[in-house]
ZAMARGU-4260 file (C-alpha; in steps of 0.2 Angstrom, whole numbers, plus 5000, padded with zeros to 4 digits):
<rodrens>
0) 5630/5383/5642 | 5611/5380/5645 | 5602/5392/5653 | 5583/5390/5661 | 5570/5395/5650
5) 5567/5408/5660 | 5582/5415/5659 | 5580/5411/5639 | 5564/5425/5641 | 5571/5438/5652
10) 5585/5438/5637 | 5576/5441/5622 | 5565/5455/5630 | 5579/5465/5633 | 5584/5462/5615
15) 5567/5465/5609 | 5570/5483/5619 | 5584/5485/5613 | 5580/5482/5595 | 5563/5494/5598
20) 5575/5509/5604 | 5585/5507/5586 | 5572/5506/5575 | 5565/5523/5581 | 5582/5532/5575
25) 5576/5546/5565 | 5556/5539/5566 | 5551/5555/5561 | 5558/5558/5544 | 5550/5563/5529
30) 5545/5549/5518 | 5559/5553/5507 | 5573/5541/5511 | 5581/5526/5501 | 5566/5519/5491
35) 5555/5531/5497 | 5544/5529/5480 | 5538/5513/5485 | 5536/5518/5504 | 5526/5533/5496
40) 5514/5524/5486 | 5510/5512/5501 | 5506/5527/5513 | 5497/5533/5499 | 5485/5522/5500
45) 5483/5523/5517 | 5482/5544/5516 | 5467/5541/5505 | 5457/5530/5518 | 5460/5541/5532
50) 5452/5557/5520 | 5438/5546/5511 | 5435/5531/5521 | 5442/5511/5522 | 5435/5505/5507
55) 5448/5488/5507 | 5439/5481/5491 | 5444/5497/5481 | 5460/5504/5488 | 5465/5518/5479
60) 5482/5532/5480 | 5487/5549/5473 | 5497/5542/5457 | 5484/5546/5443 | 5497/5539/5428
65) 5499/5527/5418 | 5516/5523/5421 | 5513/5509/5435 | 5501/5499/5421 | 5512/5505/5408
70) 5495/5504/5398 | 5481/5511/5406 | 5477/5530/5410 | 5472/5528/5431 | 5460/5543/5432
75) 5452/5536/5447 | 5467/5532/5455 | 5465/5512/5459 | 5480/5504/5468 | 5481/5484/5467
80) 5494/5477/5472 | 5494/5467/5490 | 5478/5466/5499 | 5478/5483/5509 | 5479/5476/5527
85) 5495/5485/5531 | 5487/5500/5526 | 5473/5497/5535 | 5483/5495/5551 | 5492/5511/5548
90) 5477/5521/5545 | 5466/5515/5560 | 5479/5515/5572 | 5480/5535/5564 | 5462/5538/5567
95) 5460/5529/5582 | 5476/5534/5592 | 5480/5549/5584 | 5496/5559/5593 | 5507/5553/5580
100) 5506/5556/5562 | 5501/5544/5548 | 5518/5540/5543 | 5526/5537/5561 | 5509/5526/5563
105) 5516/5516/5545 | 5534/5514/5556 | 5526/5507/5570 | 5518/5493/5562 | 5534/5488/5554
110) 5543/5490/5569 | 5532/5478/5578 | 5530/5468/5564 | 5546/5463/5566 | 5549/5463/5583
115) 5536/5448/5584 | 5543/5441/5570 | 5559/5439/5582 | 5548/5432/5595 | 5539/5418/5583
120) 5557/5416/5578 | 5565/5412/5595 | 5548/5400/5598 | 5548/5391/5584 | 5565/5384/5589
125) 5561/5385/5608 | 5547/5372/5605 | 5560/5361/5598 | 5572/5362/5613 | 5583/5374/5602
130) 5580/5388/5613 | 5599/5393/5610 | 5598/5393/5591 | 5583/5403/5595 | 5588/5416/5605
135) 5604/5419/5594 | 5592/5420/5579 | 5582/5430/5586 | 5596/5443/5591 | 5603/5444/5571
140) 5586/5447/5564 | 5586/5461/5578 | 5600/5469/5574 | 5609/5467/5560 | 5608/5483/5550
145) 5600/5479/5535 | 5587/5472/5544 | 5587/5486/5556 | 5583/5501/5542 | 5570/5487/5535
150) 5561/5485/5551 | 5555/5502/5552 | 5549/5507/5533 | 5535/5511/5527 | 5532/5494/5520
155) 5520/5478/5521 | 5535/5464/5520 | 5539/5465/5539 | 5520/5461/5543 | 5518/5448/5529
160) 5535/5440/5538 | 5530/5440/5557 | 5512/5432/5549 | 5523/5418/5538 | 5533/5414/5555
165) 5517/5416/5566 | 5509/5402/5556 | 5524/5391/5554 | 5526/5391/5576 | 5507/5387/5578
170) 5507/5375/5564 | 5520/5366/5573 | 5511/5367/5591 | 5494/5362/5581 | 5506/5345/5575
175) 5510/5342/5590 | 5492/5341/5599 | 5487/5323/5604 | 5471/5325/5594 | 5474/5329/5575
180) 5458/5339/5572 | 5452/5357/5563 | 5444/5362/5580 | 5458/5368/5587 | 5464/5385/5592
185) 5484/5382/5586 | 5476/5376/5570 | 5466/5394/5567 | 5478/5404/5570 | 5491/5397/5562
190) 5478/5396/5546 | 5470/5416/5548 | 5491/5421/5549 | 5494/5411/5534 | 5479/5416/5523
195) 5483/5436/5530 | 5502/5433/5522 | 5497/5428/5508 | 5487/5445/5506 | 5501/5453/5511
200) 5513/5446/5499 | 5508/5432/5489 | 5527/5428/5489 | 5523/5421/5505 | 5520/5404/5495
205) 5536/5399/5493 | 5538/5401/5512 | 5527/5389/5516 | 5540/5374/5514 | 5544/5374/5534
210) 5527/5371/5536 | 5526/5356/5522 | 5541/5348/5532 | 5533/5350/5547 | 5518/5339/5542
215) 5531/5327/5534 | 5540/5324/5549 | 5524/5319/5557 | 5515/5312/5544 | 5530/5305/5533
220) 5523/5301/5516 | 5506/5298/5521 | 5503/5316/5522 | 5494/5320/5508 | 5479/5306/5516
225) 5477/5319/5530 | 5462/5330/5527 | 5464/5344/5539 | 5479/5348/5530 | 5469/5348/5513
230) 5457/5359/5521 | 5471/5370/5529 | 5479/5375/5511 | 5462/5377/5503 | 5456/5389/5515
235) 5473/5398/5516 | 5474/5399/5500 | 5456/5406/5496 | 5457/5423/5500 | 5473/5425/5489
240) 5463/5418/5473 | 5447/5428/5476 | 5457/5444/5477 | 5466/5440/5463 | 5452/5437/5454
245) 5443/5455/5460 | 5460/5465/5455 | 5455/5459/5435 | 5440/5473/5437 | 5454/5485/5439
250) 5466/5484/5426 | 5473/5503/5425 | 5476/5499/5446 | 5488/5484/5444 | 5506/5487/5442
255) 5515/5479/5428 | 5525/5464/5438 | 5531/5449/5426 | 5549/5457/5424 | 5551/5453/5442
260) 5554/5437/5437 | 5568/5438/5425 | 5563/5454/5415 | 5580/5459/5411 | 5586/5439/5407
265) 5599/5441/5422 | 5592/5424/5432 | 5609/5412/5435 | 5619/5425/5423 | 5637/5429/5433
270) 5629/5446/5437 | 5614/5438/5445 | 5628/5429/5457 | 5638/5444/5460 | 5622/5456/5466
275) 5614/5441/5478 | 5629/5432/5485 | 5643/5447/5484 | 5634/5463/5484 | 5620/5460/5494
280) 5623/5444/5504 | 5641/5447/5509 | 5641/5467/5509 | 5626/5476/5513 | 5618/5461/5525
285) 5636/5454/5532 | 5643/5467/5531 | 5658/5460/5525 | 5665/5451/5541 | 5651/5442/5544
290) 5650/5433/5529 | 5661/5421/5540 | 5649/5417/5552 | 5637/5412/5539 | 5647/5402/5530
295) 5653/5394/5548 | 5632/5389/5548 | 5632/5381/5532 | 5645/5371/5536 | 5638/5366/5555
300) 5620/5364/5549 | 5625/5344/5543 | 5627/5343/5561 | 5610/5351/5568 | 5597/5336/5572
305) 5584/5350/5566 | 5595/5351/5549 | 5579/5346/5538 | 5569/5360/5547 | 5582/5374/5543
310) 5586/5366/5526 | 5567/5371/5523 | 5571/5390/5526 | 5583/5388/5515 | 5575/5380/5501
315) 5562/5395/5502 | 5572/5409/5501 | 5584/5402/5485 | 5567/5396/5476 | 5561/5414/5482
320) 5574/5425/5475 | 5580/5411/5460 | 5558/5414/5454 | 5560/5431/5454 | 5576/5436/5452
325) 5576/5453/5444 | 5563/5461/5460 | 5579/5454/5471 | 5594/5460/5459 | 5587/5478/5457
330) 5577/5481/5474 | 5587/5477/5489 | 5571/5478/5500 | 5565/5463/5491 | 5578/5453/5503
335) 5567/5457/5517 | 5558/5441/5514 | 5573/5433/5516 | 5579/5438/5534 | 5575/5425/5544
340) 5581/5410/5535 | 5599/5425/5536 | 5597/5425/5552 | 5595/5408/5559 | 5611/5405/5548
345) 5621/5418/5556 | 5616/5410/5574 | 5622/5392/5568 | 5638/5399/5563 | 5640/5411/5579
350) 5635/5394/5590 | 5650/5383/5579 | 5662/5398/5580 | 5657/5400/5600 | 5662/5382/5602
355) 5677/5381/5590 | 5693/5377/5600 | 5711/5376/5592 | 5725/5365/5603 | 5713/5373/5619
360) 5716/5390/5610 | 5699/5400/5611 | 5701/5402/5592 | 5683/5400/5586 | 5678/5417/5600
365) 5692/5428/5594 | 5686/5426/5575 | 5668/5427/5581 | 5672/5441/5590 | 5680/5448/5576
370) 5667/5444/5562 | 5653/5452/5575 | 5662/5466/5573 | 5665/5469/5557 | 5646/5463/5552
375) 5640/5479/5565 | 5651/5491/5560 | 5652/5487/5542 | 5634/5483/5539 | 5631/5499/5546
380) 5640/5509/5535 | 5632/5500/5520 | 5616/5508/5527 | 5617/5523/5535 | 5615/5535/5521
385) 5599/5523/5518 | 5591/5537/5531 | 5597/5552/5524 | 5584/5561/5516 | 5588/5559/5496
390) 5582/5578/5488 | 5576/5589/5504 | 5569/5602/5489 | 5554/5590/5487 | 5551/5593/5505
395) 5550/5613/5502 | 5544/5611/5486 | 5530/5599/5494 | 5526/5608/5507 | 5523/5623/5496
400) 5511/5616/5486 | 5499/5610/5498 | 5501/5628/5507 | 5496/5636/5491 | 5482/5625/5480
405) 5467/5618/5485 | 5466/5603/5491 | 5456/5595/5478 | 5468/5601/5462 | 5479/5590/5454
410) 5495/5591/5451 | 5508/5586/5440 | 5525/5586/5454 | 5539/5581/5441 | 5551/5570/5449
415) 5556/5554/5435 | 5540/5545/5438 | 5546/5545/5458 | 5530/5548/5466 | 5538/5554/5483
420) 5538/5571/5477 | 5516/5571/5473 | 5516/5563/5488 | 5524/5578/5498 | 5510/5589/5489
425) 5497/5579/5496 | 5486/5581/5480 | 5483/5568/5466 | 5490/5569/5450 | 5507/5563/5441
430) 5524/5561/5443 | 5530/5563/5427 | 5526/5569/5409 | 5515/5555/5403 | 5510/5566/5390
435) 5512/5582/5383 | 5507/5596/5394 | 5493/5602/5385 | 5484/5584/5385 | 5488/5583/5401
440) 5478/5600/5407 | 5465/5590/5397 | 5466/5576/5410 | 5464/5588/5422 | 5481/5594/5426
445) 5479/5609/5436 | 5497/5616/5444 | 5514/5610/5439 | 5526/5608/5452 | 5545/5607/5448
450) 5562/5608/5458 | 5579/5611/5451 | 5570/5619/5436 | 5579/5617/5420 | 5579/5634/5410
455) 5566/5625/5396 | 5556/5623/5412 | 5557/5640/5418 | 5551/5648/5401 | 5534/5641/5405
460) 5532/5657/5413 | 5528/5661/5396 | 5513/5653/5396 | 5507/5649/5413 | 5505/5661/5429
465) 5521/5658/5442 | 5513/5656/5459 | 5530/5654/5466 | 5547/5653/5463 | 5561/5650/5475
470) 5580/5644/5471 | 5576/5626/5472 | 5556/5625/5464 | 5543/5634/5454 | 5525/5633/5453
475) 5515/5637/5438 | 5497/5638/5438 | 5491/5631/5423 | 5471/5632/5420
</rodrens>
């Protein structure tokens, strides 16, 4: 059935309201859920801008260890990882805005994030005439569950996805212009969105093949003659290298990150195959059930006069997760990259399905139907508890600390190198025992914060003044 555009329109922005009302499900819960550490350490960052000003070139965070370098002591507290736009979003809105609180701010950004991301997602294909494929591509990446939870943490891959897709739509439309030139709007944005994703994530290289087909199809083999596009991948590509380059005078700020490529030696083991395709792809994404539809778009896409196009998606996301396959065996967030090429699979499969007719028998809708179903419900279920919060002591616990120090101390908040807990404290200092305590009040260790006290733990009251103790936490004073 082929719909007016407008109608095309009308539809997704009930979607996109739609998908806005279930990302604010429990908006304004602690930073404490499932991978709360690395939602922690990204607010952290942006805490320390709004309290000491937006200094992008130097970001720095509460994590005073040495645990993220695995070498290096971080007594200033340097965080380099992905250039800190996100964070600078999350903290201006803050200081501009107000109302809301920092971390509801963070959850904002994500949710819009990707609710443009839907929308570059339905235009890309709308400016192709595949306004169906579009608008059904659109509606998975909405709402599948996985995506769902994803869409509203505390995290920079939404944004750096909505800019990858932002640059691929007005790449097309600068393609398409009569006059190949620079001096052209469609050609700066689509270059600022792709030179902002690549600070974002820098994984957002590998998701530049839809654009390198793009050029193909207009160009064939002659594309490497254009200059425009030489310029385009220099200039894209610059702000990436200078930053990297500036993260060298920083050492003890850069996280160890080579054993995201295949630190543990898993890459095309059967293990590797059964956490990507099994445990992720088919359980916590499909949910099971709709596994069918996507394998219904694998099989459908030989059939799609845009093949090549979505072949490209594809391409990108296996070389993504196949470079760097430990990040995606043992952090399911990492498949957040992933999501769109997911979802325009899902829609060719639910489009084939839709159509699929057995002796006149609507067979192809019942098992669409059916698979919808299962991928809702089930898919849910995967993730629901991905909300709960994981240890409501370091809340209390938290919450205590910053009532009872001063704001300046540091503190040692144990919690297995997790730095949710320091984070609920709202000091600096460390996560873990990095050293022995005494070396560590040398560092400046000023209060030790502990829940769930062992009774070793407790008989530091030997030793240190208690400034209080409850069921679930004590802390010791301990200069």
């Amino acid at each position: 059935m082929r719909w007016p555009p407008n109608a095309n329109i009308l539809i997704l922005c009930v979607l996109l309201f739609l998908g806005f009302a279930l990302r604010l499900y429990k908006f304004d819960s602690p930073v404490a859920d499932w991978h709360s550490w690395r939602q922690a350490d990204t607010s952290s960052v942006s805490k320390t801008f709004v309290q000491e000003g937006f200094n992008l070139l130097v970001p720095r965070y509460h994590d005073l260890s040495n645990v993220p370098s695995g070498r290096y002591d971080n007594p200033e507290g340097f965080r380099f990882v992905e250039f800190p736009i996100y964070n600078l979003l999350q903290g201006g809105f803050y200081k501009l805005v107000g109302i809301l609180t920092l971390e509801e701010w963070g959850r904002l950004v994500t949710i819009f994030s990707s609710l443009t991301a839907a929308v570059f997602l339905y235009l890309i294909f709308s400016e192709r005439k595949q306004r169906t494929l579009g608008l059904t591509a659109s509606f998975f990446f909405l709402f599948i569950p996985f995506n769902i939870y994803y869409a509203r943490v505390i995290l920079p891959d939404m944004t750096m996805v909505m800019a990858v897709l932002a640059a691929t739509f007005f790449f097309q439309k600068w393609l398409g212009q009569k006059q190949f030139t620079i001096y052209n709007l469609q050609f700066t944005i689509s270059l600022i969105s792709m030179a902002l994703a690549l600070l974002l994530k820098p994984y957002a290289l590998f998701f530049t093949l839809p654009l390198i087909y793009l050029a193909y199809e207009k160009f064939g083999k002659d594309l490497y003659k254009k200059w425009p596009l030489w310029i385009y991948s220099t200039v894209a590509l610059t702000p990436l290298f200078l930053w990297r380059i500036w993260m060298l005078n920083f050492p003890e700020g850069i996280p160890q990150s080579v054993w995201l490529l295949n630190g543990n030696g898993i890459r095309f083991r059967p293990a590797f195959f059964r956490w990507i395709i099994f445990e992720r792809l088919i359980k916590l994404i499909s949910g099971y059930f709709g596994a069918i539809i996507f394998v219904a778009g694998i099989f459908f896409l030989a059939k799609r006069k845009d093949k090549w196009l979505i072949l490209s998606f594809a391409l990108s996301s296996i070389a993504y997760i196949t470079v760097f396959a430990t990040g995606n065996v043992q952090h399911d967030y990492y498949q957040i990259l992933v999501m769109p090429t997911v979802s325009i699979f899902f829609a060719l499969g639910a489009i084939f399905l839709f159509k699929l007719k057995y002796n006149k028998l609507q067979f192809g809708k019942v098992l669409l139907l059916i698979s919808m179903i299962g991928l809702f419900y089930f898919g849910w279920r995967e993730v629901k508890d991905y909300y709960n919060i994981n240890n409501p002591a370091i809340i209390s616990a938290g919450k205590a600390v910053d009532r009872l120090t001063p704001k300046d101390a540091k503190v040692i908040a144990l919690y297995n190198g997790d730095t949710t807990f320091l984070y609920q404290t709202q000091r600096r200092g460390w996560a873990s025992w990095q050293d022995s305590l005494p070396v560590m009040i040398k560092k400046g260790a000023e209060y030790l914060a502990i829940v769930s006290p062992n009774e070793a733990e407790l008989e530091f009251a030997n030793t240190y003044a208690i400034v209080e103790k409850t069921e679930i936490y004590v802390i010791y004073k301990l200069k």
